[in-house]
N, C-alpha and C positions, 0 to 999 in steps of 0.2 A: 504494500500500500504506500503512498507518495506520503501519507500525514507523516506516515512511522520515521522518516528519516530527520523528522523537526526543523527543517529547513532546507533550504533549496540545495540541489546537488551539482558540484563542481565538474564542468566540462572541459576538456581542454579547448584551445582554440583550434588547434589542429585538426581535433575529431571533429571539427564543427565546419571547417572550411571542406574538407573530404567529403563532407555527405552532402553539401552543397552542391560541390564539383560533378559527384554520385547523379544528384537530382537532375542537375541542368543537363546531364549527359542524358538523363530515361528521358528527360521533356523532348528533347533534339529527337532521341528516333521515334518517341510514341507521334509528335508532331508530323514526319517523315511518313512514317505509315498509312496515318489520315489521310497524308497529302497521295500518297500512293494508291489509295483504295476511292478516293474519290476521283483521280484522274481516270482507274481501271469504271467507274458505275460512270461518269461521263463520256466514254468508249463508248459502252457499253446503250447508252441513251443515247447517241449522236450518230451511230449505222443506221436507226432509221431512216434518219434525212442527211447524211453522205454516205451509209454507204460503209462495207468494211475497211476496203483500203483508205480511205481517207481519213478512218476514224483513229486506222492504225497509227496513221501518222502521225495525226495530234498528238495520242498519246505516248508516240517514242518521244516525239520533241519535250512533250511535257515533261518526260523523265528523265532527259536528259538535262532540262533545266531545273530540276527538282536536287539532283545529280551535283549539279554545278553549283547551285544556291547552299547547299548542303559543306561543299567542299570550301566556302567562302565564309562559311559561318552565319549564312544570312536566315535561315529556318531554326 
């Protein structure tokens, strides 16, 4: 129980900047995947009116800008 300790418990700063670092890392690829799975369902919505090859396309571009934006730090 948190009461039992009578007072707040000491973290280092280190373990506190690592799970930071931890976090921002899972936010970047859960971010990533979203952007992944909604460019695959706009494919997927866009072969009706282009068409597969067309739709193919968008979506390599997309991932390759997804790709890019990723390797830039910008996602």
């Amino acid at each position: 129980m948190a009461s039992a300790h009578g007072g707040a418990v000491a973290v280092s700063d280190v373990v506190v900047k690592e799970h930071a670092e931890g976090w921002h890392a899972f936010t970047r690829f859960v971010t990533a995947g979203i952007i992944a799975v909604v460019l695959l369902l706009l494919m997927f919505l866009a072969h009706f009116a282009l068409g597969w090859g067309f739709s193919m396309f968008l979506m390599i571009v997309g991932d390759i800008i997804l790709v890019l934006a990723l390797l830039l730090g910008k996602v």
